[in-house]
mmCIF file of the protein (N, C-alpha, C, O) and its ligand, coordinates in Angstrom:
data_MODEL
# 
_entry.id   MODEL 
# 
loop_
_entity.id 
_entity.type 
_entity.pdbx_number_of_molecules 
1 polymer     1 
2 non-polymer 1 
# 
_entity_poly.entity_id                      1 
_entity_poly.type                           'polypeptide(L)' 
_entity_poly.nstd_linkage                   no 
_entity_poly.nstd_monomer                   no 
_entity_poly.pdbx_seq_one_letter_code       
;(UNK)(UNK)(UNK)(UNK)(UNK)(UNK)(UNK)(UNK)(UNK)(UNK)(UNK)(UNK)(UNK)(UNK)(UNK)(UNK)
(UNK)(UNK)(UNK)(UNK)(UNK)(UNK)(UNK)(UNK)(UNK)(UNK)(UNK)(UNK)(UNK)(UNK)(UNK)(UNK)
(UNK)(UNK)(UNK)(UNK)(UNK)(UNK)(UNK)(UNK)(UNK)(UNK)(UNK)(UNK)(UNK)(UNK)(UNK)(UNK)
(UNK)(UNK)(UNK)(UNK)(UNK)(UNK)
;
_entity_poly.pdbx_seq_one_letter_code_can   XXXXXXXXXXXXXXXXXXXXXXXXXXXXXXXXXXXXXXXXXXXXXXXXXXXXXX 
_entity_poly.pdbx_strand_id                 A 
# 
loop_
_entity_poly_seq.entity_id 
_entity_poly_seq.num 
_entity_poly_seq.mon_id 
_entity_poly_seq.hetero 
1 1  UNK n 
1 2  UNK n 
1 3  UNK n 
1 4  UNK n 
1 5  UNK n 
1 6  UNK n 
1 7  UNK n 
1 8  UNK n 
1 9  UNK n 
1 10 UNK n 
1 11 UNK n 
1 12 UNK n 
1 13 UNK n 
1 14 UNK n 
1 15 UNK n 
1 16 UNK n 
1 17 UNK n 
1 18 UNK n 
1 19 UNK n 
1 20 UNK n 
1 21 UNK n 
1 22 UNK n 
1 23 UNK n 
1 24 UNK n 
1 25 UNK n 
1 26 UNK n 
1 27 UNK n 
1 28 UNK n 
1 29 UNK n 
1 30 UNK n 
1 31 UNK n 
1 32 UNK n 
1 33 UNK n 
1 34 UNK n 
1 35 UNK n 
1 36 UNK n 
1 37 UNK n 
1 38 UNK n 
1 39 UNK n 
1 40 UNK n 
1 41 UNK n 
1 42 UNK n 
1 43 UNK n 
1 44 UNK n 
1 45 UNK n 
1 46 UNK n 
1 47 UNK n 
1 48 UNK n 
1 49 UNK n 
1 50 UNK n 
1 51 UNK n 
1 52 UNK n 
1 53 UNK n 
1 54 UNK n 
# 
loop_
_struct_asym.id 
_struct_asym.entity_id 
A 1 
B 2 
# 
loop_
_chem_comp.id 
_chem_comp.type 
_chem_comp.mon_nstd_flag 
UNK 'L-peptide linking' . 
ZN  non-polymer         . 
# 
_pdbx_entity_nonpoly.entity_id   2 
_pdbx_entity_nonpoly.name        ? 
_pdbx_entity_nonpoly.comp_id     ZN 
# 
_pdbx_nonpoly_scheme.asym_id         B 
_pdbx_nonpoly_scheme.entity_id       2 
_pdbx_nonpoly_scheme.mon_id          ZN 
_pdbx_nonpoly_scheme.ndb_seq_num     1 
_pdbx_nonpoly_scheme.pdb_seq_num     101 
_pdbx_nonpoly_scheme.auth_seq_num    101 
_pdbx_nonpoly_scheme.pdb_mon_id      ZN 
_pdbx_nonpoly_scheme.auth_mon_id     ZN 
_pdbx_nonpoly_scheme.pdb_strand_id   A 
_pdbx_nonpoly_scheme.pdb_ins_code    . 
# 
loop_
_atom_site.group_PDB 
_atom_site.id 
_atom_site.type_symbol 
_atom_site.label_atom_id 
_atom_site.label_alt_id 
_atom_site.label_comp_id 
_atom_site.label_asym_id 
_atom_site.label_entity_id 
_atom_site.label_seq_id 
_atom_site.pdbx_PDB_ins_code 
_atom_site.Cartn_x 
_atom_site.Cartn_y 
_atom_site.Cartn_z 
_atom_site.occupancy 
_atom_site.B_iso_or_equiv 
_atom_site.pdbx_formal_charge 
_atom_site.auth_seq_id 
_atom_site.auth_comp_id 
_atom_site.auth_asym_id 
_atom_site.auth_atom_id 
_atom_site.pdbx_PDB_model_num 
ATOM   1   N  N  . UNK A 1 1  ? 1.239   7.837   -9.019  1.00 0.00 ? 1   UNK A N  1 
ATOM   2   C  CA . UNK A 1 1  ? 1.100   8.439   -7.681  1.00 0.00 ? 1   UNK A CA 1 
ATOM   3   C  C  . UNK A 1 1  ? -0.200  7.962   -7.036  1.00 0.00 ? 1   UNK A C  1 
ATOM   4   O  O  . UNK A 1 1  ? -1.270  7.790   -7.621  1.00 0.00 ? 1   UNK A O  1 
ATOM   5   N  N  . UNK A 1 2  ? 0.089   7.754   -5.584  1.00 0.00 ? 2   UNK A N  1 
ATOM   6   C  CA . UNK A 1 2  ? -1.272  6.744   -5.017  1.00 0.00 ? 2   UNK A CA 1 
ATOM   7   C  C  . UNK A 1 2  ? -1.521  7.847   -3.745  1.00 0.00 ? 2   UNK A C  1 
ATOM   8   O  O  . UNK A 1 2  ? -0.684  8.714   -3.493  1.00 0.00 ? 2   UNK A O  1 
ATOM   9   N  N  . UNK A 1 3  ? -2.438  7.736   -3.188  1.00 0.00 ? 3   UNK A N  1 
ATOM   10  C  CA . UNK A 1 3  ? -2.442  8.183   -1.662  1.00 0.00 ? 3   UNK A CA 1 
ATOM   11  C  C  . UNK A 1 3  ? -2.418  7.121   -0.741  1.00 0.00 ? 3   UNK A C  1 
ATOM   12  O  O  . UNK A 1 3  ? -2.617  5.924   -0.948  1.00 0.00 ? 3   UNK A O  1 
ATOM   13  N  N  . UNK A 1 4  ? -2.114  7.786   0.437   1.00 0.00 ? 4   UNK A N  1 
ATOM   14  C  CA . UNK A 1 4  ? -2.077  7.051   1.588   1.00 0.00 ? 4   UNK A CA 1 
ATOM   15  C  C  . UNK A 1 4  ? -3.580  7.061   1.781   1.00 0.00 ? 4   UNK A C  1 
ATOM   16  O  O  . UNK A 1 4  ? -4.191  8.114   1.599   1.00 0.00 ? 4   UNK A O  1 
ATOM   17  N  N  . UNK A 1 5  ? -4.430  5.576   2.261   1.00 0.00 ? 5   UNK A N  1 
ATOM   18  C  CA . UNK A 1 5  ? -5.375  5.595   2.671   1.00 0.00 ? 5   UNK A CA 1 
ATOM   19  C  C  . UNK A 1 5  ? -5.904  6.238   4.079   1.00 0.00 ? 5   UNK A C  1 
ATOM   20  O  O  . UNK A 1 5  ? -7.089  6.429   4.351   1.00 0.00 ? 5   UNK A O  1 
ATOM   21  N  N  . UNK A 1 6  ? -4.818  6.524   4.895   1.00 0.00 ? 6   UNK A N  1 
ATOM   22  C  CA . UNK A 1 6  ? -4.836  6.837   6.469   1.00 0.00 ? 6   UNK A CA 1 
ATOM   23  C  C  . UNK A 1 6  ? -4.557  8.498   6.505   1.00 0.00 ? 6   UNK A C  1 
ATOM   24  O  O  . UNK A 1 6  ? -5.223  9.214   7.252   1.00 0.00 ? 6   UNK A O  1 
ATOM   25  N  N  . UNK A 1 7  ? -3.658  8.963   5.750   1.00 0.00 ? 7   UNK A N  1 
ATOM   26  C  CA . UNK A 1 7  ? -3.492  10.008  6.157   1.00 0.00 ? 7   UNK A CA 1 
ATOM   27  C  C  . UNK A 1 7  ? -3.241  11.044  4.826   1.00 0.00 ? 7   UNK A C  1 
ATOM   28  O  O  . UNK A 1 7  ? -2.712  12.148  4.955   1.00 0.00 ? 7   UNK A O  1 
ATOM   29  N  N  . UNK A 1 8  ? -3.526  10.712  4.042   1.00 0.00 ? 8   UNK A N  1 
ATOM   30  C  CA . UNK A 1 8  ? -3.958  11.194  2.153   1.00 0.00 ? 8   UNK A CA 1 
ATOM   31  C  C  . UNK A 1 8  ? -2.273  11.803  1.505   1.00 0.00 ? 8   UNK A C  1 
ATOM   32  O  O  . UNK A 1 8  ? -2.145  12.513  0.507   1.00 0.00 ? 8   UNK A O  1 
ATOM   33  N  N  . UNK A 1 9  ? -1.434  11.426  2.154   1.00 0.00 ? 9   UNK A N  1 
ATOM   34  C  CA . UNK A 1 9  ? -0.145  11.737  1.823   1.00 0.00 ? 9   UNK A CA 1 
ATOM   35  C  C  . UNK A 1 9  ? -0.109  10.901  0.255   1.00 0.00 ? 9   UNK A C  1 
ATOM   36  O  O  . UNK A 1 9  ? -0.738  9.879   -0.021  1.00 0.00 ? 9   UNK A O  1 
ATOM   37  N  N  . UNK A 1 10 ? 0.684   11.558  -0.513  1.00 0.00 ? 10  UNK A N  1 
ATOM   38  C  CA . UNK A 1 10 ? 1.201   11.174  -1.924  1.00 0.00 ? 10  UNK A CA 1 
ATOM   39  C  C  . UNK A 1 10 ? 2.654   10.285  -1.739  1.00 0.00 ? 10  UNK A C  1 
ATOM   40  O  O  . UNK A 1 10 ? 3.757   10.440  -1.216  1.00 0.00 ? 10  UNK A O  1 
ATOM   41  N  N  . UNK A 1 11 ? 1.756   9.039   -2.684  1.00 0.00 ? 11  UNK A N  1 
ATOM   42  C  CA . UNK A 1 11 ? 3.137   8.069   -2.492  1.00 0.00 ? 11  UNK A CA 1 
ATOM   43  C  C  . UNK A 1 11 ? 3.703   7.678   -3.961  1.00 0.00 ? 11  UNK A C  1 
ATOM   44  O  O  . UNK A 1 11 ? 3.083   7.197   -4.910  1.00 0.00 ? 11  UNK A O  1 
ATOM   45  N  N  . UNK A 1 12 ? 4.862   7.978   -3.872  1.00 0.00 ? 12  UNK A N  1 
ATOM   46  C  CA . UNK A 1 12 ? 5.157   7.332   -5.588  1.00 0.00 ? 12  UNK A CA 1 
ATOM   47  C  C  . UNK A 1 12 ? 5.725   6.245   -5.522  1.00 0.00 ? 12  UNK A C  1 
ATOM   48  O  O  . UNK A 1 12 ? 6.375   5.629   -4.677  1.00 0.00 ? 12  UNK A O  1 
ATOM   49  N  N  . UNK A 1 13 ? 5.313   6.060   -6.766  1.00 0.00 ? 13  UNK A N  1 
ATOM   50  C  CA . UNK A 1 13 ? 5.887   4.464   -6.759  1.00 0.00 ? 13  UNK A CA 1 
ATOM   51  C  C  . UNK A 1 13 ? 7.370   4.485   -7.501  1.00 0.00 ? 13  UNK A C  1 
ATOM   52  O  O  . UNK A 1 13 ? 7.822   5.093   -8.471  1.00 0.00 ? 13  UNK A O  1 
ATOM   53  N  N  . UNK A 1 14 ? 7.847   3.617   -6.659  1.00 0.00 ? 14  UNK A N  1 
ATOM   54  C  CA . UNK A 1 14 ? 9.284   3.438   -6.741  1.00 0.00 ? 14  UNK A CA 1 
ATOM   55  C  C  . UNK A 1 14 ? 9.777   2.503   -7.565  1.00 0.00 ? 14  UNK A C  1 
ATOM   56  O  O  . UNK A 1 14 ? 9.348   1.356   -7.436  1.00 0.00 ? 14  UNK A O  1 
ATOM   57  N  N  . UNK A 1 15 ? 10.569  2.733   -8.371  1.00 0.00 ? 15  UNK A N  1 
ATOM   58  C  CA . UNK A 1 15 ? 11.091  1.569   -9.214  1.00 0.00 ? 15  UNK A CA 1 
ATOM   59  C  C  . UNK A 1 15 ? 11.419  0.390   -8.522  1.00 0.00 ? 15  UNK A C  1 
ATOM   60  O  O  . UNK A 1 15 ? 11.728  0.445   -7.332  1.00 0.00 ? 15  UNK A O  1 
ATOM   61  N  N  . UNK A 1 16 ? 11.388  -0.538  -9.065  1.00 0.00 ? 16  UNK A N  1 
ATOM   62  C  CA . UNK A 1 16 ? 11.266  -2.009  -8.309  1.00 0.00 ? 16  UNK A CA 1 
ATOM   63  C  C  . UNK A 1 16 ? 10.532  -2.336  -7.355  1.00 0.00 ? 16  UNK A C  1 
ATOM   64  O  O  . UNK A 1 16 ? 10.785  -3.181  -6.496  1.00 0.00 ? 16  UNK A O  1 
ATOM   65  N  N  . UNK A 1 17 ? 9.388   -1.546  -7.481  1.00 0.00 ? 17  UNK A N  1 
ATOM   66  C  CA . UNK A 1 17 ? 8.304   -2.117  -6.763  1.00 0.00 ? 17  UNK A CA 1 
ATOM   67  C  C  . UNK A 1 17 ? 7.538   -3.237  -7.393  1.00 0.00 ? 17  UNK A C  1 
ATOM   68  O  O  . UNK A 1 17 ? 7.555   -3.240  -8.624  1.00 0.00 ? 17  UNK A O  1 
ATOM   69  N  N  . UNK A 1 18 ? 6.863   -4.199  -6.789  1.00 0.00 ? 18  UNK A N  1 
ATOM   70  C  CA . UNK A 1 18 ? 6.339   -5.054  -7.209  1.00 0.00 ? 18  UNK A CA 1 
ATOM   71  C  C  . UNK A 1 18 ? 4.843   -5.013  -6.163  1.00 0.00 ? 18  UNK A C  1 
ATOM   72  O  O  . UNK A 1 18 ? 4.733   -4.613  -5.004  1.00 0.00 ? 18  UNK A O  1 
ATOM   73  N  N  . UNK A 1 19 ? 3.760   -5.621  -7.138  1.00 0.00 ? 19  UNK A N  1 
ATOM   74  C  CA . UNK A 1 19 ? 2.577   -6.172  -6.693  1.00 0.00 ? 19  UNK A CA 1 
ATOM   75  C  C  . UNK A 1 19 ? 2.396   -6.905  -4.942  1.00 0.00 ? 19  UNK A C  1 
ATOM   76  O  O  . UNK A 1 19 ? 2.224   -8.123  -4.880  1.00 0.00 ? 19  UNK A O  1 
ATOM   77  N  N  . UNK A 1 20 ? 2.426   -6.448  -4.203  1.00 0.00 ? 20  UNK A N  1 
ATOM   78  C  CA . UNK A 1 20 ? 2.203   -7.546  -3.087  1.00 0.00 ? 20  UNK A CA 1 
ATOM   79  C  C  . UNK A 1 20 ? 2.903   -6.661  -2.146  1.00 0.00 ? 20  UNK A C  1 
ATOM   80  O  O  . UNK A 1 20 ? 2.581   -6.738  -0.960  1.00 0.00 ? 20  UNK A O  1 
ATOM   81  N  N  . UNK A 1 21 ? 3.938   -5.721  -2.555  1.00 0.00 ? 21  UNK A N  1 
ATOM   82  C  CA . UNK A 1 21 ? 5.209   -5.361  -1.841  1.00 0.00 ? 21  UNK A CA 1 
ATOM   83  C  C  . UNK A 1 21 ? 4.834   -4.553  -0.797  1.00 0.00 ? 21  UNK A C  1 
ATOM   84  O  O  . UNK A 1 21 ? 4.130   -3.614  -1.169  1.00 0.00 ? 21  UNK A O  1 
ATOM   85  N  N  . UNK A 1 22 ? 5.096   -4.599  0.561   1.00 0.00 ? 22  UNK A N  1 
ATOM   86  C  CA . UNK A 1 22 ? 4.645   -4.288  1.887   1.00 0.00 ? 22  UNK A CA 1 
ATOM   87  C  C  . UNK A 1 22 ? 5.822   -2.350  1.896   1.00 0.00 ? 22  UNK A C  1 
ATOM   88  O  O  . UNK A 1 22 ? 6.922   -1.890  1.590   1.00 0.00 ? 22  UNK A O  1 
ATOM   89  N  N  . UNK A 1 23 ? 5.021   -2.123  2.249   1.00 0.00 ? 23  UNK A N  1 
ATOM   90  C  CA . UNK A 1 23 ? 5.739   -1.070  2.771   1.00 0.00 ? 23  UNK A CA 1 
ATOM   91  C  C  . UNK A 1 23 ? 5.430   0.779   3.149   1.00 0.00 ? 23  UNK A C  1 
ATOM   92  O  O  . UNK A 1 23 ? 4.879   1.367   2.218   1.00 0.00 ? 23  UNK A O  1 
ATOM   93  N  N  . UNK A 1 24 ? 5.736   1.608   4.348   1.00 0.00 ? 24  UNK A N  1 
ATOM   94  C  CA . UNK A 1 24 ? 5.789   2.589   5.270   1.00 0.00 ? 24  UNK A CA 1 
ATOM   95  C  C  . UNK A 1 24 ? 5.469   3.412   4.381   1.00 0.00 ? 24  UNK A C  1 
ATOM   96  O  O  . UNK A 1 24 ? 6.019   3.471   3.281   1.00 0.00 ? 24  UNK A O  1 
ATOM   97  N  N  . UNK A 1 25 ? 4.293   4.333   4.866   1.00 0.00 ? 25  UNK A N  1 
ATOM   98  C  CA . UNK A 1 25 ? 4.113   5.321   4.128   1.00 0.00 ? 25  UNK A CA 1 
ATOM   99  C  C  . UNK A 1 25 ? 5.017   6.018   4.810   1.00 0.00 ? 25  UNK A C  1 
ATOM   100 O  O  . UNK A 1 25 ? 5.520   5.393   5.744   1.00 0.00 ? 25  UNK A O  1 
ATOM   101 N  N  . UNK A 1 26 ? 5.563   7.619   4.574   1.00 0.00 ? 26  UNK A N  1 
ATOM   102 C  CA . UNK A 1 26 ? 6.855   7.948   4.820   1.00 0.00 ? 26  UNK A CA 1 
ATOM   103 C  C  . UNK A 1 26 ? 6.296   9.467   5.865   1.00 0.00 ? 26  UNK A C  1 
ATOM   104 O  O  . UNK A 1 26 ? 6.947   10.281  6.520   1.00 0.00 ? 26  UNK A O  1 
ATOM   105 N  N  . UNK A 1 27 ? 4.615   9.292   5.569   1.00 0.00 ? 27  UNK A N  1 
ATOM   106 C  CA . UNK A 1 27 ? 4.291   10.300  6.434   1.00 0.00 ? 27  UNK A CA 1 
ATOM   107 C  C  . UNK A 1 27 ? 3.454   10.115  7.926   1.00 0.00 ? 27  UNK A C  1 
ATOM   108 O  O  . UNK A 1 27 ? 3.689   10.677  8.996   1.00 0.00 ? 27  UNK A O  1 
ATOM   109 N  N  . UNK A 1 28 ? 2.277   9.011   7.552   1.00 0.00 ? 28  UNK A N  1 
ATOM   110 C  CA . UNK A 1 28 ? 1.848   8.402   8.899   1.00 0.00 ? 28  UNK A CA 1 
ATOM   111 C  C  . UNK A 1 28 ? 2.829   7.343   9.407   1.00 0.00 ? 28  UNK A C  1 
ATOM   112 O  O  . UNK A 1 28 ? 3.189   7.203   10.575  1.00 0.00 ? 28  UNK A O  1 
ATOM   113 N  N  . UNK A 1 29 ? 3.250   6.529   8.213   1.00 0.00 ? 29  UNK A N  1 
ATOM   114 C  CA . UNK A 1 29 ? 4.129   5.177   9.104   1.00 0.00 ? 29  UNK A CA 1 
ATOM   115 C  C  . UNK A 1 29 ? 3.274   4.026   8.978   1.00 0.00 ? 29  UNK A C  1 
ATOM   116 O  O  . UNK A 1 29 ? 3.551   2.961   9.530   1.00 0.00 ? 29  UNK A O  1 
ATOM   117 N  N  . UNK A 1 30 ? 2.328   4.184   8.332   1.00 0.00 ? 30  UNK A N  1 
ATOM   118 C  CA . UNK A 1 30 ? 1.549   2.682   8.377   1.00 0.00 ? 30  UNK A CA 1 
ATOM   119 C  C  . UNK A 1 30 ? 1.591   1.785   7.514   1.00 0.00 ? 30  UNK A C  1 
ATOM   120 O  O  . UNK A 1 30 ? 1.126   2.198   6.451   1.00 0.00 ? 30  UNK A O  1 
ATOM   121 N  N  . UNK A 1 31 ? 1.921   0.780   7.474   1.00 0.00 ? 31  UNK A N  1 
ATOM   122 C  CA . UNK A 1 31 ? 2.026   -0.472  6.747   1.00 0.00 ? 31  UNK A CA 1 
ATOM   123 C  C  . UNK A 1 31 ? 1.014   -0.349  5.582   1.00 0.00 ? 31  UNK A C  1 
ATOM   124 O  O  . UNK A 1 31 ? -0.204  -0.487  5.696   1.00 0.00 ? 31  UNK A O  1 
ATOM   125 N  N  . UNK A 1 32 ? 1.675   -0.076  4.473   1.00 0.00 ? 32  UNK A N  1 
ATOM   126 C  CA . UNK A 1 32 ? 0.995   -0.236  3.288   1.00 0.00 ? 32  UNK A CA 1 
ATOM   127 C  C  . UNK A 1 32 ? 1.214   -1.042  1.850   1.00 0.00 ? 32  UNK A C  1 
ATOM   128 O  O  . UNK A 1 32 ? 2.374   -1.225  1.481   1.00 0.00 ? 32  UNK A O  1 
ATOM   129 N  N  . UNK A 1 33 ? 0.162   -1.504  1.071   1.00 0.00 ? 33  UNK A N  1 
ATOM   130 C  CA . UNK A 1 33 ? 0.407   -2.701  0.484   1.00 0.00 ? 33  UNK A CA 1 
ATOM   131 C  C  . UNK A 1 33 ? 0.312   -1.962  -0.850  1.00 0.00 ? 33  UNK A C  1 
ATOM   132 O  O  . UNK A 1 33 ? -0.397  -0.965  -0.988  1.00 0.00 ? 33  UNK A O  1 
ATOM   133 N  N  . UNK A 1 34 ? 1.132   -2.543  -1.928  1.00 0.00 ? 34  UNK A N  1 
ATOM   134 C  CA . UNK A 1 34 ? 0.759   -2.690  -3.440  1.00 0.00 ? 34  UNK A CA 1 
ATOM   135 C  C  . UNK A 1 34 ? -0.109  -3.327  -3.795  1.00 0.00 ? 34  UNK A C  1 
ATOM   136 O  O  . UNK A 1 34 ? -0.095  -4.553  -3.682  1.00 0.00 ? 34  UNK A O  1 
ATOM   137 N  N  . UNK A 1 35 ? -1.143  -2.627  -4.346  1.00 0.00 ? 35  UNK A N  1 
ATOM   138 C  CA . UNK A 1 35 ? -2.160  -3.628  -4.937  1.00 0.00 ? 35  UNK A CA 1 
ATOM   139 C  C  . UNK A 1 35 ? -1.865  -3.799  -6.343  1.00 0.00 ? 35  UNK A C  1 
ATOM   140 O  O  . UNK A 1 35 ? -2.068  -4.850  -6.949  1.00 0.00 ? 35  UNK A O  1 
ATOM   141 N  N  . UNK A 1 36 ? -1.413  -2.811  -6.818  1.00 0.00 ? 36  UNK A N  1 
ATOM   142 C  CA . UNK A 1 36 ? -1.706  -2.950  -8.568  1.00 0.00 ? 36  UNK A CA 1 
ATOM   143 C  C  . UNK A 1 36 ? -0.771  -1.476  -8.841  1.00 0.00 ? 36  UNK A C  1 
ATOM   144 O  O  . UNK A 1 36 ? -0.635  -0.449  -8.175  1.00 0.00 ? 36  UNK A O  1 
ATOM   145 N  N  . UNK A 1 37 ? -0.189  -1.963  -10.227 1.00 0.00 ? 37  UNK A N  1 
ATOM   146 C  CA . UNK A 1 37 ? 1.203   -1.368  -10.617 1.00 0.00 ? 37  UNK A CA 1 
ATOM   147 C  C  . UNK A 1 37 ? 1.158   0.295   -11.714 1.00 0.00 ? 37  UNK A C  1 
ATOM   148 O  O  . UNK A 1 37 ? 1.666   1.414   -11.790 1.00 0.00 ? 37  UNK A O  1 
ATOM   149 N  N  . UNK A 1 38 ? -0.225  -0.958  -12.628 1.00 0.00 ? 38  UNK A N  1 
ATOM   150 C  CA . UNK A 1 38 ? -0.765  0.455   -14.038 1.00 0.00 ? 38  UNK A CA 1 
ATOM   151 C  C  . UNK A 1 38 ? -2.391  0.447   -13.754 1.00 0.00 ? 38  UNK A C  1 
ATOM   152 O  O  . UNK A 1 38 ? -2.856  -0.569  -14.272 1.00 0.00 ? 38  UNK A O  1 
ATOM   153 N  N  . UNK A 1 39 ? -3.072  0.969   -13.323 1.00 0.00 ? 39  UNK A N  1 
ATOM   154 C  CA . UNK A 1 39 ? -2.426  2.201   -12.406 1.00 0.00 ? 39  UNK A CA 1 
ATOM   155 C  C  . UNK A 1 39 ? -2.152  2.407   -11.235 1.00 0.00 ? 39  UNK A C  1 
ATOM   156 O  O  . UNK A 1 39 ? -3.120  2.140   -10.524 1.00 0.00 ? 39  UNK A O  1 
ATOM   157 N  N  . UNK A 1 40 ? -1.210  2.791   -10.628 1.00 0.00 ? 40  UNK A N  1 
ATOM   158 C  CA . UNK A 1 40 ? -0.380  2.672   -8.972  1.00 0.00 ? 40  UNK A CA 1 
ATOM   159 C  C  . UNK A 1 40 ? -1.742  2.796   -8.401  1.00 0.00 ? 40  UNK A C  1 
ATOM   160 O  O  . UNK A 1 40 ? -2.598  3.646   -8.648  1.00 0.00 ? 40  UNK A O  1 
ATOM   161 N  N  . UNK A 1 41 ? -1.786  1.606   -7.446  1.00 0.00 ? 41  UNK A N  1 
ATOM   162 C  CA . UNK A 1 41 ? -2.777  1.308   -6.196  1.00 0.00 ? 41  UNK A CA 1 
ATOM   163 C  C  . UNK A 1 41 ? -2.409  0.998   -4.788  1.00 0.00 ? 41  UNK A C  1 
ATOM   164 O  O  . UNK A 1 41 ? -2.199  -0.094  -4.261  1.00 0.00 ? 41  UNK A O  1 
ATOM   165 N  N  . UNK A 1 42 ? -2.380  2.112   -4.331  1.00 0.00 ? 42  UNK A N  1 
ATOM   166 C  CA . UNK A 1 42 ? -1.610  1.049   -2.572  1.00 0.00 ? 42  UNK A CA 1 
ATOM   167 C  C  . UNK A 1 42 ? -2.954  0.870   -1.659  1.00 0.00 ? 42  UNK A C  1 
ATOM   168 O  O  . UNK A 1 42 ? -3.893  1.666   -1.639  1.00 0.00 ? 42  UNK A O  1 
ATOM   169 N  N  . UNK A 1 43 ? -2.888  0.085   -1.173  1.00 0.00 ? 43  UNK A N  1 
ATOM   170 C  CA . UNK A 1 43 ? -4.089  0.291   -0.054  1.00 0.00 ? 43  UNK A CA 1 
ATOM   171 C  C  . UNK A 1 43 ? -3.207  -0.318  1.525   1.00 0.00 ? 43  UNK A C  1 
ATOM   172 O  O  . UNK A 1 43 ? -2.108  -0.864  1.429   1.00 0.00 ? 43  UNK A O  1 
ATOM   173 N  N  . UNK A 1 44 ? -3.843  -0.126  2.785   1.00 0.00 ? 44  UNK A N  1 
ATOM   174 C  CA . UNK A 1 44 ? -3.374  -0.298  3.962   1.00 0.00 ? 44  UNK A CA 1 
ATOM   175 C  C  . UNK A 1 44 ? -3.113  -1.632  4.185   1.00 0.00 ? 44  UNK A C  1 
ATOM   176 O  O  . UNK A 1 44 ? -4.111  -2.332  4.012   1.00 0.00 ? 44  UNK A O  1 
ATOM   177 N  N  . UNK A 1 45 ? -1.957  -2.322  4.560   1.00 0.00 ? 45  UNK A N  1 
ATOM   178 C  CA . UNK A 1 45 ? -1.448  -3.999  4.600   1.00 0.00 ? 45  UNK A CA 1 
ATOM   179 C  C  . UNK A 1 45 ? -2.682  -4.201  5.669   1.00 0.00 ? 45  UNK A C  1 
ATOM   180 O  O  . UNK A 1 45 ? -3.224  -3.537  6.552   1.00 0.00 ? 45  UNK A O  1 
ATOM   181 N  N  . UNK A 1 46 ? -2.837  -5.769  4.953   1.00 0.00 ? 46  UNK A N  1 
ATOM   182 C  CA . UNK A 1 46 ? -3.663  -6.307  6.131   1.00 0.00 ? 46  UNK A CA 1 
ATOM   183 C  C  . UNK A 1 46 ? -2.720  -7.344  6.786   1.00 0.00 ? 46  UNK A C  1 
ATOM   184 O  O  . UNK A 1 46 ? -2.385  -8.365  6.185   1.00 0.00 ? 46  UNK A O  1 
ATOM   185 N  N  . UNK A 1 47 ? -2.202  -6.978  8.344   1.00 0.00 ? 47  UNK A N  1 
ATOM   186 C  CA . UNK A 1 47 ? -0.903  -7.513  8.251   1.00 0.00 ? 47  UNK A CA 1 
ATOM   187 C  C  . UNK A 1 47 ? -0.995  -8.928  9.012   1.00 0.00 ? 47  UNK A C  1 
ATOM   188 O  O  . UNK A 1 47 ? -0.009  -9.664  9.042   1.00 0.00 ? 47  UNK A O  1 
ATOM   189 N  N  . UNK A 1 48 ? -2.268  -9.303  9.657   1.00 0.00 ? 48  UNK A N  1 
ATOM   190 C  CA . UNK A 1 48 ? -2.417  -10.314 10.075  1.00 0.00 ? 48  UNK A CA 1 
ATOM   191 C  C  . UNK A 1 48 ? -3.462  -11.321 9.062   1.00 0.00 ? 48  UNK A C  1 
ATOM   192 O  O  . UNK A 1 48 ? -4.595  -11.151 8.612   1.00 0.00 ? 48  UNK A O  1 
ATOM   193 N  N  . UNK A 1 49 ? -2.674  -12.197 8.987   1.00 0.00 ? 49  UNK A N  1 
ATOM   194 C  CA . UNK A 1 49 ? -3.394  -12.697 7.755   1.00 0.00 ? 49  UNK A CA 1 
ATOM   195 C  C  . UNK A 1 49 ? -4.815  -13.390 9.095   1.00 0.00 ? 49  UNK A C  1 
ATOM   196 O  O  . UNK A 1 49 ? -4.560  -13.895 10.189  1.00 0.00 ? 49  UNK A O  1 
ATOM   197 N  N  . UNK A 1 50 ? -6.596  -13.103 8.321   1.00 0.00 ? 50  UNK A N  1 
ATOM   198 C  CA . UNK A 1 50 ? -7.224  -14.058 9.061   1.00 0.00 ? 50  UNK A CA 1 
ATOM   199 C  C  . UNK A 1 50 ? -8.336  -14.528 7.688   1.00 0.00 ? 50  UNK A C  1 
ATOM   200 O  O  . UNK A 1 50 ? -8.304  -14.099 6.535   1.00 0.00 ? 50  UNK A O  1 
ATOM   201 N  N  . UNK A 1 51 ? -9.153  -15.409 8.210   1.00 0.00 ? 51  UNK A N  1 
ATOM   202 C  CA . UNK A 1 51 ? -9.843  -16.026 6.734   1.00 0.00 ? 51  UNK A CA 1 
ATOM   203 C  C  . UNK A 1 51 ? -11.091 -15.744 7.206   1.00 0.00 ? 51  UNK A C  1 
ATOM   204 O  O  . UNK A 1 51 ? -11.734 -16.300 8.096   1.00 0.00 ? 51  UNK A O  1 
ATOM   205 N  N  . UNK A 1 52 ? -11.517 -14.280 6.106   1.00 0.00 ? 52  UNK A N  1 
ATOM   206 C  CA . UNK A 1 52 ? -12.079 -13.837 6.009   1.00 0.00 ? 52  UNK A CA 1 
ATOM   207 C  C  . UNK A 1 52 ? -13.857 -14.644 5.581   1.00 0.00 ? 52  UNK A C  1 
ATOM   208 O  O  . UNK A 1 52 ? -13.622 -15.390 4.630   1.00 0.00 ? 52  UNK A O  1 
ATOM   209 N  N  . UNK A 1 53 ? -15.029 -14.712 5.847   1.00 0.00 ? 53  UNK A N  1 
ATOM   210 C  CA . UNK A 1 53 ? -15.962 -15.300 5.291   1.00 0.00 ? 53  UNK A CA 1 
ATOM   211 C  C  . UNK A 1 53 ? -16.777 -14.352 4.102   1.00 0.00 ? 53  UNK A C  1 
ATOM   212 O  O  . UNK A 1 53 ? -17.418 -13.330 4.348   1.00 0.00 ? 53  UNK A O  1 
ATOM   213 N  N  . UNK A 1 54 ? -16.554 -15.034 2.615   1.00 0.00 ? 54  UNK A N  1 
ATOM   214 C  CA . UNK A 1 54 ? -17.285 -14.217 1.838   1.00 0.00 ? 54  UNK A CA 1 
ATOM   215 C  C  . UNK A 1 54 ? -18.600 -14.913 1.194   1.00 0.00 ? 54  UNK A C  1 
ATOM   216 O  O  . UNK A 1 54 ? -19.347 -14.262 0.464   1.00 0.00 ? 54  UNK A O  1 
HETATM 217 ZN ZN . ZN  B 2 .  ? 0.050   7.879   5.507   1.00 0.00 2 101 ZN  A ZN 1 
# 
């Protein structure tokens, strides 16, 4: 179980989810990303890809 970064709603992770996998939190609606599986990580899609300087 992850939270929504935007609006702290509880998201479970769904079978056949995968790493990368884009998708609606079911309470704000905002584009959210899989980061990592053990242990469930979602964080907010960054949906325009730009190249970032690190
Ligand atoms: Zn949300």
């Amino acid at each position: 179980m992850a939270k929504c970064p935007m609006c702290g709603a509880e998201v479970e992770k769904e079978p056949g989810m995968v790493v990368g996998e884009l998708f609606e939190c079911p309470d704000c609606g905002i584009e959210l990303e899989v980061i990592k599986m053990s242990p469930f990580k979602i964080s907010e899609a960054t949906i325009e890809e730009e190249d970032w300087d690190e």
